[in-house]
Backbone of each chain as ProteinMPNN parsed JSONL, in Angstrom:
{"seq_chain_A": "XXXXXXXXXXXXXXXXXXXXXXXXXXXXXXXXXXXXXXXXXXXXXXXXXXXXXXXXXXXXXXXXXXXXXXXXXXXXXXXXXXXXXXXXXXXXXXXXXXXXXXXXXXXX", "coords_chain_A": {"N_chain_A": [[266.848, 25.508, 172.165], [270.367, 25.37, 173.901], [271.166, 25.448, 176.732], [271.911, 26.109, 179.761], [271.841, 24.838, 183.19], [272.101, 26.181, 186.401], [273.542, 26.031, 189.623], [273.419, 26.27, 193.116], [271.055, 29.298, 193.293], [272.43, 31.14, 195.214], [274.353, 31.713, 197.543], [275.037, 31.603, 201.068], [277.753, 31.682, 203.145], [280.085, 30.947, 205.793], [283.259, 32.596, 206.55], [285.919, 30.498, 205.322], [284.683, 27.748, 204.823], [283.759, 25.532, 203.014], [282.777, 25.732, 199.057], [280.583, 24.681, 197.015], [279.45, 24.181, 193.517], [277.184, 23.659, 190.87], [276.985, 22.737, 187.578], [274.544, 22.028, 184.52], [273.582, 20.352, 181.492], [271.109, 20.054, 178.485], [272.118, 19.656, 176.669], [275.622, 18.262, 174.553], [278.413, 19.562, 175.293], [282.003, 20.538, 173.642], [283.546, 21.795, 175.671], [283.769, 23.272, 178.485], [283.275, 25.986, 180.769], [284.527, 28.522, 183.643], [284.012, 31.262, 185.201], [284.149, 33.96, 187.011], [282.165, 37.074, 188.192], [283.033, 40.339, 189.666], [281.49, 42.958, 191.161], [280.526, 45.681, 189.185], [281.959, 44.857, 186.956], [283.239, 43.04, 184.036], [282.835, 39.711, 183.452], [285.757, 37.393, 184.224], [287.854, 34.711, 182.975], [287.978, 31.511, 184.959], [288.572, 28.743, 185.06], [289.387, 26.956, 182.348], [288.006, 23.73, 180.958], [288.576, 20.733, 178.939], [288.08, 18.141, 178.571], [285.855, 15.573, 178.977], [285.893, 14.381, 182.257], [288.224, 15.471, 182.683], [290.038, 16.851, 185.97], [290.465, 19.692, 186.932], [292.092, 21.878, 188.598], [292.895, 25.483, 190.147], [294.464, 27.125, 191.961], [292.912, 27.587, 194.964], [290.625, 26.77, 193.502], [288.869, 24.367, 192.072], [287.483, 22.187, 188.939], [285.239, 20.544, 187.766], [284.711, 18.725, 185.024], [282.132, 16.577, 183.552], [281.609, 13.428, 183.142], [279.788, 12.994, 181.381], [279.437, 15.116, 179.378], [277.42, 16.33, 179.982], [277.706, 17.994, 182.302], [279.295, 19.931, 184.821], [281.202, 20.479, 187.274], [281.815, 23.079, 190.067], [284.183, 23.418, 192.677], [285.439, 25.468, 196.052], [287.566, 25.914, 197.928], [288.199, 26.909, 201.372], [287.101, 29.322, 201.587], [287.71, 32.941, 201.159], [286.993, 36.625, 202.169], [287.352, 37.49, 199.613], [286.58, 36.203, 197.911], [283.697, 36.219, 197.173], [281.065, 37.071, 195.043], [280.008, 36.724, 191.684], [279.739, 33.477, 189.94], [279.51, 32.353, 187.347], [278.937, 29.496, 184.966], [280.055, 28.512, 181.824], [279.469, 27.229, 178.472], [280.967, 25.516, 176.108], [280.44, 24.889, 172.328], [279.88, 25.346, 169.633], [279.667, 28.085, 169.985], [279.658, 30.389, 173.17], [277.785, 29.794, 175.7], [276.041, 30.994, 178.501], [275.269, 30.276, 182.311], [273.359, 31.085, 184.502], [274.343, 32.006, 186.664], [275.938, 31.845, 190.274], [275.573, 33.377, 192.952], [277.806, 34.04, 195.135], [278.307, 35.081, 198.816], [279.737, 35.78, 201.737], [279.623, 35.602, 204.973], [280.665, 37.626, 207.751]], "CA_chain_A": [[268.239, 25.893, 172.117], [270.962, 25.108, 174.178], [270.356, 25.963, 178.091], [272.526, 25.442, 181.326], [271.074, 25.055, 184.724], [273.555, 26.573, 187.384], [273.004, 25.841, 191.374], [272.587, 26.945, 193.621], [271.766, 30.892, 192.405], [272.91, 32.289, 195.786], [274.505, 30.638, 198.481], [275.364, 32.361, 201.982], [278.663, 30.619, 203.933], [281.067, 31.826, 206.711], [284.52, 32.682, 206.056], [286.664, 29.558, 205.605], [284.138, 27.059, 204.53], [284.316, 25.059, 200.895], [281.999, 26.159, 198.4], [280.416, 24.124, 195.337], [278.298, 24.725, 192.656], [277.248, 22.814, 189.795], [276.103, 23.168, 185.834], [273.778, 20.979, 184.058], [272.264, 20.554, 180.98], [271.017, 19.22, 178.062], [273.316, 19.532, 175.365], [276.755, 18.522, 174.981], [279.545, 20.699, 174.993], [283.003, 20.561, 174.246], [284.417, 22.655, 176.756], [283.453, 23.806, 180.279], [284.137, 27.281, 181.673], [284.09, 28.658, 184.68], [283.995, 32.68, 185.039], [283.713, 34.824, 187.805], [282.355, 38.568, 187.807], [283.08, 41.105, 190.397], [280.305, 44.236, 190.879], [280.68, 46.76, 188.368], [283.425, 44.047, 185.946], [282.86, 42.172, 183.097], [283.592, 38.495, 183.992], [287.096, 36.75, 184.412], [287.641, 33.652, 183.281], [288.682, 31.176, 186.362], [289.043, 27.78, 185.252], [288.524, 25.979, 181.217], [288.39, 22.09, 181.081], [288.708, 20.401, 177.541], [287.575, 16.684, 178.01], [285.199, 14.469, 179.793], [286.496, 13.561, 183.38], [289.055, 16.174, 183.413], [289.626, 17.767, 187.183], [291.17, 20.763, 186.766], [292.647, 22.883, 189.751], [293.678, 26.854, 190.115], [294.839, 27.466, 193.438], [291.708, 26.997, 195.782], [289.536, 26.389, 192.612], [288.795, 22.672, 191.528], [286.718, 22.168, 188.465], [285.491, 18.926, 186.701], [284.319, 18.164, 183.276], [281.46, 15.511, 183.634], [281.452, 12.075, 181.844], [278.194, 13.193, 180.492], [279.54, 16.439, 178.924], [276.522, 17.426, 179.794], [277.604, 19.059, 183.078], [280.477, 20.337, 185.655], [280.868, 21.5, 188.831], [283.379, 23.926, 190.48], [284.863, 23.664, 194.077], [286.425, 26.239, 196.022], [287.904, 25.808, 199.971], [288.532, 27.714, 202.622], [286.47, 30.617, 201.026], [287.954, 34.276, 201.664], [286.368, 37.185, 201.583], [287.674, 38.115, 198.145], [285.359, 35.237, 196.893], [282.599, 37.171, 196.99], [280.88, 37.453, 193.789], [278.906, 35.806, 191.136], [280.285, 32.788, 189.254], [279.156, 31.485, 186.17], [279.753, 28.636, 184.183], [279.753, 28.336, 180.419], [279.438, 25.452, 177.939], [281.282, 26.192, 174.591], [280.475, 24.105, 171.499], [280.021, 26.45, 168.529], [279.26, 29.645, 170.615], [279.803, 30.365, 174.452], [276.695, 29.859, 176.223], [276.212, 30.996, 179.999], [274.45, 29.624, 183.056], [272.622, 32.391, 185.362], [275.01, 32.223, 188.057], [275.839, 31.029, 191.508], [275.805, 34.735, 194.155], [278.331, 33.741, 196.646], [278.061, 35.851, 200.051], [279.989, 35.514, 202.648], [279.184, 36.084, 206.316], [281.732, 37.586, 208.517]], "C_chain_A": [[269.004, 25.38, 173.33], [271.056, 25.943, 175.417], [271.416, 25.52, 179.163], [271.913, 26.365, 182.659], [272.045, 25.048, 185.507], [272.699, 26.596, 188.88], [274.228, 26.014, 192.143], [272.595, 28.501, 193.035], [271.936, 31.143, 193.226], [273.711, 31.458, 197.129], [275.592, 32.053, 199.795], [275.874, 31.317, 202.956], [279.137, 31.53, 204.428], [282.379, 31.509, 205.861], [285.264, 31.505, 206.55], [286.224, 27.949, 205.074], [284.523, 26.618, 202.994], [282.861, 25.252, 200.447], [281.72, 24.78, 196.78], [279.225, 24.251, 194.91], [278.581, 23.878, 191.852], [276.419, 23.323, 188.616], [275.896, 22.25, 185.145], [273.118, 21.61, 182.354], [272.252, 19.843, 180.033], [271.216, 18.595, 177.369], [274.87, 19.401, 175.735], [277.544, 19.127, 174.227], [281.005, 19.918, 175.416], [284.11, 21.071, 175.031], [283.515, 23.08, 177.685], [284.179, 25.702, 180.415], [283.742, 27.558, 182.979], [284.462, 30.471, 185.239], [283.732, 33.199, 186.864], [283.686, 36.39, 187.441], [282.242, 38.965, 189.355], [282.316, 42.022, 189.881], [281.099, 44.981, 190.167], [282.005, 46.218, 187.088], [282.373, 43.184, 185.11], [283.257, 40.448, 183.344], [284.839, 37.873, 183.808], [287.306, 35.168, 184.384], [288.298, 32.961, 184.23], [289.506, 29.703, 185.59], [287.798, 27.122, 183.543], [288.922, 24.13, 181.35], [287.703, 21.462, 179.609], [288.241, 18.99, 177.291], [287.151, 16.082, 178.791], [286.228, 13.721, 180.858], [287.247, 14.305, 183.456], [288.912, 17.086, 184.712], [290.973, 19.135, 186.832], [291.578, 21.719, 188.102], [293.58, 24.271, 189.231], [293.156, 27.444, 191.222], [293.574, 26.77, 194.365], [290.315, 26.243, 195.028], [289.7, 24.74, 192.275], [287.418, 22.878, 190.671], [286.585, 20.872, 187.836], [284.473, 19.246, 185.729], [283.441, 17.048, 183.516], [281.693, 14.421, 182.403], [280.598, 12.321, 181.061], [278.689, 13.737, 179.264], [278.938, 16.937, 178.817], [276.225, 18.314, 181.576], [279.078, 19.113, 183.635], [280.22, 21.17, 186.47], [282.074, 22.497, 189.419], [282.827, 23.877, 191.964], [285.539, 24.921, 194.872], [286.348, 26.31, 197.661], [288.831, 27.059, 200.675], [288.221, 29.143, 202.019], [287.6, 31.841, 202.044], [287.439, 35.494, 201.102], [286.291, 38.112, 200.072], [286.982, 37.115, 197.098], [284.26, 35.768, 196.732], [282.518, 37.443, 195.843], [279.745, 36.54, 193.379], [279.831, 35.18, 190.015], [279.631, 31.875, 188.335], [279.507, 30.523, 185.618], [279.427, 28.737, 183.002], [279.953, 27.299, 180.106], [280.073, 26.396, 176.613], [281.131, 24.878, 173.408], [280.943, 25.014, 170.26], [280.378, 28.357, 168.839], [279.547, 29.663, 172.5], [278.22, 30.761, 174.839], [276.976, 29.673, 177.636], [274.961, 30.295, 180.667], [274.003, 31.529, 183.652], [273.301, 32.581, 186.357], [274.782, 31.716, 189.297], [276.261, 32.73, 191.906], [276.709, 34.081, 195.191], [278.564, 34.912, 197.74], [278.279, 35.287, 200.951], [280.124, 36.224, 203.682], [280.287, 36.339, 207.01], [281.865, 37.073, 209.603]], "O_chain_A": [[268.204, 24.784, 174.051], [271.032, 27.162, 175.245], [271.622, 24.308, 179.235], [271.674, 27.526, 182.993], [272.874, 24.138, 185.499], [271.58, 27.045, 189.129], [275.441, 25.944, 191.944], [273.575, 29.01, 192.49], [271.718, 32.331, 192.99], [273.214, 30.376, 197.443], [276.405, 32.935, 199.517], [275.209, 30.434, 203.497], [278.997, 32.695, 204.059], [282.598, 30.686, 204.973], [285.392, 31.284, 207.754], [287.068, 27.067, 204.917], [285.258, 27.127, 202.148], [281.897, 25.027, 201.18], [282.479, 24.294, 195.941], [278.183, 24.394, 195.55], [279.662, 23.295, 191.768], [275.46, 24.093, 188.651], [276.819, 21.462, 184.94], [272.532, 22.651, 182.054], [273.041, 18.899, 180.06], [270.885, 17.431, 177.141], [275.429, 19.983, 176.665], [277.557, 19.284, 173.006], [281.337, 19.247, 176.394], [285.305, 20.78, 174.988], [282.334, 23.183, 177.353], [285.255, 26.246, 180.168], [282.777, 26.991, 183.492], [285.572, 30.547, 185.766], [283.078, 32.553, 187.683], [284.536, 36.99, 186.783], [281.627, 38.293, 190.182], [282.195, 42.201, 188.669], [282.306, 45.02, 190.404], [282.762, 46.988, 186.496], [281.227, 42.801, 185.348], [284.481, 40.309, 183.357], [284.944, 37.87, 182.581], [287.066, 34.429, 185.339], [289.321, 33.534, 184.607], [290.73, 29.582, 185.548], [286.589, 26.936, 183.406], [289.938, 23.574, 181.766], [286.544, 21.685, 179.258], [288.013, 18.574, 176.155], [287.968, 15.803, 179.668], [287.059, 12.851, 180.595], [287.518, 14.308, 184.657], [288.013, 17.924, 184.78], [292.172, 19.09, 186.558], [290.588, 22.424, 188.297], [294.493, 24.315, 188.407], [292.089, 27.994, 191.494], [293.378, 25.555, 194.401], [289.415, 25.551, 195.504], [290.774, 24.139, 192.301], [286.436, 23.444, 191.149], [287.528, 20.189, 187.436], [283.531, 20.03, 185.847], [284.204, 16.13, 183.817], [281.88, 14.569, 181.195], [280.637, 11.828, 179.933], [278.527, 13.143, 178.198], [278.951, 17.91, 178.062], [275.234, 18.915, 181.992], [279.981, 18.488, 183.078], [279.472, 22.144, 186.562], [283.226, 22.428, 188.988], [281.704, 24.119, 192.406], [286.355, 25.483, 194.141], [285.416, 26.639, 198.395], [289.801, 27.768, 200.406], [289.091, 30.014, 201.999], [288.082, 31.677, 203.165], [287.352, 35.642, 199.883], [285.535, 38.985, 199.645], [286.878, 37.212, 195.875], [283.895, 35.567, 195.573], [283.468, 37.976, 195.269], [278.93, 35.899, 194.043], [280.538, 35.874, 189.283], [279.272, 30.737, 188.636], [280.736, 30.453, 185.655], [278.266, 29.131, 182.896], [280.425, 26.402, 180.803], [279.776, 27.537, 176.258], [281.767, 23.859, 173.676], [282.105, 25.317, 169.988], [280.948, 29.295, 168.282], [279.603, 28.522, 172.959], [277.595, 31.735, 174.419], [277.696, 28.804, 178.128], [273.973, 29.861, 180.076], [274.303, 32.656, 183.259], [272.874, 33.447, 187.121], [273.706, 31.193, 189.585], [277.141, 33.299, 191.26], [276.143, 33.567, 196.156], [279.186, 35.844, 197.231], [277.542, 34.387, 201.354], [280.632, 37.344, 203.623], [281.091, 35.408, 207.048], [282.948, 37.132, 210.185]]}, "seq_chain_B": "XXXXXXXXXXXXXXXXXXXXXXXXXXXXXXXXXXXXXXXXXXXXXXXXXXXXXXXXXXXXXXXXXXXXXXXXXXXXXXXXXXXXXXXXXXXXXXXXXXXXXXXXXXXXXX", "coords_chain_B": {"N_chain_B": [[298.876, 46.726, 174.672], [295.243, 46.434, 175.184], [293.335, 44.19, 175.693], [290.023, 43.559, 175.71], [287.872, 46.561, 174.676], [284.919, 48.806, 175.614], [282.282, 51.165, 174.431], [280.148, 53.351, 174.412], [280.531, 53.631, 178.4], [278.45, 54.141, 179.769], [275.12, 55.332, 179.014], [271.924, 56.909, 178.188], [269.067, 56.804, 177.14], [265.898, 57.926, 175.407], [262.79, 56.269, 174.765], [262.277, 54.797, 171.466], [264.809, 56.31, 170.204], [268.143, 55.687, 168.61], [270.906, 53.949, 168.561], [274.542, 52.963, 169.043], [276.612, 50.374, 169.876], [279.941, 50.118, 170.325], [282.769, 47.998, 170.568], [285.734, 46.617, 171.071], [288.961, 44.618, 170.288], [292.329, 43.751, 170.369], [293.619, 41.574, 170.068], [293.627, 39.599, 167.99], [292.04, 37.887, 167.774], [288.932, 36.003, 166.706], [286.739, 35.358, 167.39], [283.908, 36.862, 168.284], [282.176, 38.658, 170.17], [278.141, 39.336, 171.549], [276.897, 40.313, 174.016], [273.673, 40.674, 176.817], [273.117, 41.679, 180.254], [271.16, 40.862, 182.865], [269.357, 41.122, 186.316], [269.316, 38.624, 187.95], [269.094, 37.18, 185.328], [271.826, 35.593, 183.989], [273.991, 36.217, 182.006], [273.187, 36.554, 178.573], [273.273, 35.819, 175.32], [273.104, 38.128, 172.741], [273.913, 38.38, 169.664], [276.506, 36.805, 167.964], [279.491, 36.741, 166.333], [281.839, 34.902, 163.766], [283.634, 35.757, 163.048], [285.302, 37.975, 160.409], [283.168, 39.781, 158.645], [281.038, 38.458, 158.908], [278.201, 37.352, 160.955], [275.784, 36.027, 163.411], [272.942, 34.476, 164.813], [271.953, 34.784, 168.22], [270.806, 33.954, 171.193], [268.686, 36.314, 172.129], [268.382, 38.118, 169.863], [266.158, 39.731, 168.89], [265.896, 43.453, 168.064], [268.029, 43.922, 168.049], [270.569, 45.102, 165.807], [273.696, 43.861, 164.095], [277.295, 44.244, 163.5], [279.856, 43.178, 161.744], [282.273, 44.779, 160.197], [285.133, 44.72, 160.357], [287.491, 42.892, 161.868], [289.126, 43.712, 164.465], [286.804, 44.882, 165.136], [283.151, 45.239, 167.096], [280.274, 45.95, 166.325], [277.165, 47.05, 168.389], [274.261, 47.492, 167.163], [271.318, 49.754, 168.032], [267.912, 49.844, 166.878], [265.459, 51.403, 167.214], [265.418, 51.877, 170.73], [263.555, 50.602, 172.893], [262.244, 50.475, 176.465], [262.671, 48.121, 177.369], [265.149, 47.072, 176.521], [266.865, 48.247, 178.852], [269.446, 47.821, 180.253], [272.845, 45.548, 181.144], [274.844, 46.1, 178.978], [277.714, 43.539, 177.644], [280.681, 42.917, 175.795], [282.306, 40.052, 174.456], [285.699, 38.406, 173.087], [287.01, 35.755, 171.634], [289.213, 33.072, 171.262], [289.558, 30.044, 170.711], [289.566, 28.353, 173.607], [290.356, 31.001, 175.025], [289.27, 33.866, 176.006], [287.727, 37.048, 176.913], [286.256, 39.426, 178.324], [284.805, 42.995, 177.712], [284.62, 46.029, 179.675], [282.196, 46.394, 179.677], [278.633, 48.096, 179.351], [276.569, 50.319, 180.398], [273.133, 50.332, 180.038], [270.421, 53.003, 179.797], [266.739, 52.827, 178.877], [264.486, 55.418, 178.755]], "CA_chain_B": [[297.67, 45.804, 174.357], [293.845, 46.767, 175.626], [292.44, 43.415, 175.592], [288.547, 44.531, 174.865], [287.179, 48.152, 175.374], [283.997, 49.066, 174.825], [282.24, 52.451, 174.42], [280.72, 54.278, 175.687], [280.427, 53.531, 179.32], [277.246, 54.735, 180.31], [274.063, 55.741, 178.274], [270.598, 57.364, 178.398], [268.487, 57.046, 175.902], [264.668, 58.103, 175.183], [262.301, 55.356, 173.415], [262.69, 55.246, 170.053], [265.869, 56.867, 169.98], [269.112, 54.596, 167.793], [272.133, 54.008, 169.152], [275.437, 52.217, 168.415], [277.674, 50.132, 170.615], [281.338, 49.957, 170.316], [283.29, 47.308, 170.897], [286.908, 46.802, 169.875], [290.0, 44.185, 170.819], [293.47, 44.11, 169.788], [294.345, 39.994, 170.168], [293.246, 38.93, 166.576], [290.677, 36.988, 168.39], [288.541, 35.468, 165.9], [284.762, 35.127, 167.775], [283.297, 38.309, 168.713], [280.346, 37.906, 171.094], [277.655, 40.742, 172.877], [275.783, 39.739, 175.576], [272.901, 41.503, 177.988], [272.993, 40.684, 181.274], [270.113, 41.771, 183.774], [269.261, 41.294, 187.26], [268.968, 37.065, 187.566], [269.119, 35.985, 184.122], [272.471, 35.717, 183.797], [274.467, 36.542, 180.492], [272.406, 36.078, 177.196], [273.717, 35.944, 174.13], [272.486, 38.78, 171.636], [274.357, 38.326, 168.477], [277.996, 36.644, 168.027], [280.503, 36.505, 164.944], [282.859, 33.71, 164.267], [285.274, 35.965, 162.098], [285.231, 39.338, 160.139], [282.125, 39.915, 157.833], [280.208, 36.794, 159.465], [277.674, 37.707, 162.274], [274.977, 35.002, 163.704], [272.336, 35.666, 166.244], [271.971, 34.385, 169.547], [269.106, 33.805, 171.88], [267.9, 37.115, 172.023], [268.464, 38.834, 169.136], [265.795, 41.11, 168.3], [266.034, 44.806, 168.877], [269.625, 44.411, 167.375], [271.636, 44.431, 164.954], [275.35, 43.717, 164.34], [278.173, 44.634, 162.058], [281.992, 43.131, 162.081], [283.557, 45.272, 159.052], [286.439, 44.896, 160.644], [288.24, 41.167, 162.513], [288.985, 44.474, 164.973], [285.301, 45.517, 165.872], [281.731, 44.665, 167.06], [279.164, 47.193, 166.743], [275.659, 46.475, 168.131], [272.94, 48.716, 166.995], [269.717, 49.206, 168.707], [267.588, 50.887, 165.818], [264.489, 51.927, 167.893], [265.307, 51.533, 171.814], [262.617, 50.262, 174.072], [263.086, 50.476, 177.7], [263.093, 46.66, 177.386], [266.75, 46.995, 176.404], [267.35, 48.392, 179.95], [270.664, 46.657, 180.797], [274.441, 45.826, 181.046], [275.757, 45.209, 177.553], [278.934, 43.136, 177.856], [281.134, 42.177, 174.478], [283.725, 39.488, 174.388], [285.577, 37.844, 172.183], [287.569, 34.679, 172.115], [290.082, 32.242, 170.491], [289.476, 29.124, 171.339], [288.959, 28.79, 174.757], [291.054, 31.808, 175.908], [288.023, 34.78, 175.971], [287.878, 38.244, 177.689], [285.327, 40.418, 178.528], [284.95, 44.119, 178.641], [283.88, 46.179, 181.252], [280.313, 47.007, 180.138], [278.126, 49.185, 178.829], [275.134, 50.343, 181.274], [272.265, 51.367, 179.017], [268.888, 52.961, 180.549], [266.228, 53.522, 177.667], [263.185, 56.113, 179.3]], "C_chain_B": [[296.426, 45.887, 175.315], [293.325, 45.709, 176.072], [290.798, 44.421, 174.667], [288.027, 45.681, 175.479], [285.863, 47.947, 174.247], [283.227, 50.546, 175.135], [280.637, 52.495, 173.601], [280.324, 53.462, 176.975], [278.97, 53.267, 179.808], [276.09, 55.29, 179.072], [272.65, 55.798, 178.666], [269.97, 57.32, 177.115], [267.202, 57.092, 176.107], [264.102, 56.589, 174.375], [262.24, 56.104, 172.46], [263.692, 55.933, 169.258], [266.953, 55.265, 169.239], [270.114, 55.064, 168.654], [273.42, 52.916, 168.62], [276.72, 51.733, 169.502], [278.597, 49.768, 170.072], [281.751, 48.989, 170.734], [284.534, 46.839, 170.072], [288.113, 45.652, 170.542], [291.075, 44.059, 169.812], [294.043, 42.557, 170.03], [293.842, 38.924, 169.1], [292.402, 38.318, 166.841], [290.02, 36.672, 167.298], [286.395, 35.89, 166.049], [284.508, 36.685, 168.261], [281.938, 37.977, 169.353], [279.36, 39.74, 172.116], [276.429, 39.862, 173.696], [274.688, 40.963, 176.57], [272.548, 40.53, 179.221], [272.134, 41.71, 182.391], [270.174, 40.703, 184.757], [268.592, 39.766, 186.805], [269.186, 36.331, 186.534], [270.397, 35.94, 183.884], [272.634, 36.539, 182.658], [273.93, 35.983, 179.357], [272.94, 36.494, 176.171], [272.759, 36.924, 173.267], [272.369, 38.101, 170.355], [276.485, 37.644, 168.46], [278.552, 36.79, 166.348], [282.17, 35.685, 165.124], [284.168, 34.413, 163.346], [284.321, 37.195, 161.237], [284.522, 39.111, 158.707], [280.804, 38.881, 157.849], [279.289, 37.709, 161.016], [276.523, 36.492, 162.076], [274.103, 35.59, 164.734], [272.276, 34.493, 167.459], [270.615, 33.941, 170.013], [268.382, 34.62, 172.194], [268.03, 38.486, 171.668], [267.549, 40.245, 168.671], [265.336, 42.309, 169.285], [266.792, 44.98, 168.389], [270.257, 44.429, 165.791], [273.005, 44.618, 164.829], [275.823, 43.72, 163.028], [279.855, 44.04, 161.881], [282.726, 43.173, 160.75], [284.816, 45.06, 158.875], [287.058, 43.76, 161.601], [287.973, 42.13, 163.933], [287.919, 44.78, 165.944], [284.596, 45.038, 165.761], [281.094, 45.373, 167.123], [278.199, 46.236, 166.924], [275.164, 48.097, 168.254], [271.818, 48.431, 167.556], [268.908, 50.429, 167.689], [266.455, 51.581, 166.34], [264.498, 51.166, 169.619], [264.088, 51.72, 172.42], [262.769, 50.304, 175.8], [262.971, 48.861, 178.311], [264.647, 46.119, 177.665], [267.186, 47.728, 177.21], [268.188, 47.111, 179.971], [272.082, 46.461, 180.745], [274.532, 45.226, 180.256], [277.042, 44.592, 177.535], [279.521, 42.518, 176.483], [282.169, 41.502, 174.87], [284.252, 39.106, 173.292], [286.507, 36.571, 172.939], [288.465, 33.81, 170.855], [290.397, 31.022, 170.923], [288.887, 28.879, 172.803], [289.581, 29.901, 175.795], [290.119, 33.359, 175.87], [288.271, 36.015, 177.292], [286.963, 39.262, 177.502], [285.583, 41.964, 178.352], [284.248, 44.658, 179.792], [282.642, 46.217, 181.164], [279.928, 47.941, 179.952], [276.754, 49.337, 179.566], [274.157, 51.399, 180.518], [270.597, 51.488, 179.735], [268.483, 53.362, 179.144], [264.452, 54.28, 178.937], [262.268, 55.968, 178.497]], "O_chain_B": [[296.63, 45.321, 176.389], [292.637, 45.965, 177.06], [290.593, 45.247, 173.777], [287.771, 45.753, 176.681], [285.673, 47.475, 173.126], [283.616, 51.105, 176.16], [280.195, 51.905, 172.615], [279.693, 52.45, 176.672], [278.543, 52.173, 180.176], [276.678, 55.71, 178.075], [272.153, 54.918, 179.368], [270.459, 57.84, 176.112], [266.884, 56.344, 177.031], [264.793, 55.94, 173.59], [262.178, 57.325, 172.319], [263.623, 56.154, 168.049], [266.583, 54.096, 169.348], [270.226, 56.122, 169.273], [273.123, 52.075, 167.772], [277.601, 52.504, 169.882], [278.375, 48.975, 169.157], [281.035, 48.707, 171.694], [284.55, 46.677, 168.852], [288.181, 45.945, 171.736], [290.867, 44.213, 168.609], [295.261, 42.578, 170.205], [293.693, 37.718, 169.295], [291.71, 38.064, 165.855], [290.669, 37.221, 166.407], [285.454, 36.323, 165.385], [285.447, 37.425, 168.553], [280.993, 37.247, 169.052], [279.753, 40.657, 172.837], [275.484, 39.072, 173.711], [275.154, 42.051, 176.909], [272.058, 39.406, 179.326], [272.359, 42.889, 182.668], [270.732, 39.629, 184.529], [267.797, 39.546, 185.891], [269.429, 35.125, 186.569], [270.352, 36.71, 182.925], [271.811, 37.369, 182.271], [274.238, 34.812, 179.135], [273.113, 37.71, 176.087], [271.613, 36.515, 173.083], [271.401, 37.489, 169.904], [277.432, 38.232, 168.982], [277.809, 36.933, 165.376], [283.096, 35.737, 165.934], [285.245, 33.903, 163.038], [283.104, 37.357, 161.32], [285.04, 38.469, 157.793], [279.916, 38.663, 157.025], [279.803, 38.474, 161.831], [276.287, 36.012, 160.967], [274.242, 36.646, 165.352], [272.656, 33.338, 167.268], [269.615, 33.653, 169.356], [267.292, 34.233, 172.615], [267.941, 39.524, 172.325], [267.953, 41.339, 168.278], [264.82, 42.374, 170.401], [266.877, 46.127, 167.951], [270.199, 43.574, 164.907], [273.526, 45.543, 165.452], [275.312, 43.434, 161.945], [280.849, 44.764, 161.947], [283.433, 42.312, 160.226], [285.513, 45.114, 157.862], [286.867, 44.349, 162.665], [287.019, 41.813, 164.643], [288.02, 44.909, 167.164], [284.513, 44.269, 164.804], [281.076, 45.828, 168.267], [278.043, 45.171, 166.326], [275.402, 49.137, 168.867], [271.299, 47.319, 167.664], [269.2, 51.625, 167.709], [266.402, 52.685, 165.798], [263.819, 50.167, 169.86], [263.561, 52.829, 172.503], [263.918, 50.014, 176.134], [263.159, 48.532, 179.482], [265.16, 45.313, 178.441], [268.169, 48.291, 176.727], [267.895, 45.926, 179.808], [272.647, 47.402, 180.187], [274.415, 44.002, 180.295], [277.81, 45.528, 177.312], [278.86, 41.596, 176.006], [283.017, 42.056, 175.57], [283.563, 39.301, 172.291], [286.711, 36.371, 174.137], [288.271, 34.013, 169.656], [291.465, 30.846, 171.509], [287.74, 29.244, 173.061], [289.436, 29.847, 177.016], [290.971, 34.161, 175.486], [288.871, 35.825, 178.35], [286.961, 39.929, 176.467], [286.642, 42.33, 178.862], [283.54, 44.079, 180.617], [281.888, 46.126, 182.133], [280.603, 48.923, 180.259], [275.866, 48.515, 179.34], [274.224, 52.621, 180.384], [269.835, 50.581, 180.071], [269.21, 53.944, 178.339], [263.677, 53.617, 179.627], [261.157, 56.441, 178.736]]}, "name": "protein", "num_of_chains": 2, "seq": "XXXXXXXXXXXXXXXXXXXXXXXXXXXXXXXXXXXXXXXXXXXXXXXXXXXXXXXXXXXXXXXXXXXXXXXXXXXXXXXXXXXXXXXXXXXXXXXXXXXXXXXXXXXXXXXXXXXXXXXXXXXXXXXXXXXXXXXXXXXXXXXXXXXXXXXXXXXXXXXXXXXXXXXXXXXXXXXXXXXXXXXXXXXXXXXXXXXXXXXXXXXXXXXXXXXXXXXXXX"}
C-alpha cells in the first residue's frame, strides 16, 4: 500500500533557527499536504500544493511539491516558540494518507 | 457552523465491551475519513467514505466497522474492544483538498 517516509521524526533547534523536513515515498500523489497538530488538537492544515514543482509559501512556511510527485519538503525560518509541535505531511490521491511526523522542540 | 465534532470525548471501556464513535460535520464535505493515531506511528487510516452510503477501508481496518447513513455522519464501531484499540481516534473529512479534523476521541480499552 501506499507509505510516506517523513524526516527527521524529532528535531531539537534554538529559537530563531530555520527548520526543514521532508516526505518521501513510493507512490505518486496528486497533492501534497502539510498539517500541523498541537498537544491535545486534531491537526491543522498548514500548507496544500497541487502540481509538480510548485513552491508554495504561508507566512514563515515554504512548501514544495517534488518533480517526482513522489515527495515534498516543508521549510519554516526563524522558528518561534509557537512552532512547537508535530507536523505531518500527507499525500492525497484517492484517500489522504499520512507520514508519522516530524516532533519539533525548541530550546530556549 | 461546527466544522467536525466528534463524540464523545473521552472513553473507558472493558475488553469485549462495543462501542460507537460519533462523528458529524456541517460543510457538505463529501470524504469522511477516521484515523488512530498512537504514540510514533503517526495517523493511520481505519476506514474512509468518499460520499453517503459508500465506506472503504484503510490500512488498518480490522476491529471496525463503519456506517455513513447520512453525507452528515461517520460512525465507527468497535464490536468487541481489545486493549489493542488503546488510542486517539481522530475523524476528518474533506472536499477536495480543503479537510478538517476534529478534536479527538481518547479511547482506553482495560
Amino acid at each position: 500500500g501506499q507509505q510516506l517516509n517523513q524526516s527527521p521524526q524529532s528535531m531539537f533547534i534554538q529559537e530563531g533557527e530555520d527548520v526543514s523536513m521532508n516526505c518521501t515515498s513510493s507512490s505518486i500523489f496528486n497533492t501534497w499536504l502539510w498539517y500541523k497538530q498541537d498537544p491535545g488538537e486534531g491537526p491543522v492544515l498548514l500548507i496544500a500544493l497541487y502540481k509538480a514543482g510548485e513552491l508554495t509559501s504561508n507566512g514563515r512556511l515554504t512548501a514544495q511539491f517534488g518533480i517526482t510527485r513522489k515527495d515534498s519538503f516543508l521549510n519554516i525560518s526563524a522558528s518561534i516558540p509557537s512552532d512547537v509541535g508535530i507536523y505531518f505531511c500527507a499525500g492525497l490521491w484517492d484517500k489522504i494518507i499520512f507520514g508519522k511526523g516530524t516532533r519539533l522542540h525548541i530550546l530556549p | 457552523n461546527a466544522g467536525v465534532t466528534q463524540t464523545p470525548k473521552f472513553r473507558v471501556l472493558k475488553t469485549g465491551q462495543s462501542m460507537t464513535l460519533l462523528c458529524a460535520q456541517d460543510m457538505n464535505h463529501e470524504y469522511m475519513y477516521w484515523y488512530r493515531q498512537d504514540p510514533g506511528m503517526g495517523l493511520r487510516l481505519i476506514h474512509y467514505s468518499v460520499g453517503e452510503g459508500t465506506t472503504a477501508k484503510g490500512e488498518v481496518p480490522d476491529g471496525y466497522n463503519v456506517s455513513r447513513l447520512k453525507k452528515q455522519n461517520f460512525l465507527l464501531g468497535l464490536e468487541s474492544a481489545a486493549p489493542s484499540q488503546t488510542s486517539v481516534y481522530f475523524c476528518a473529512s474533506s472536499l477536495g483538498t480543503t479537510s478538517h479534523f476534529g478534536p479527538g476521541t481518547r479511547l482506553t480499552v482495560l
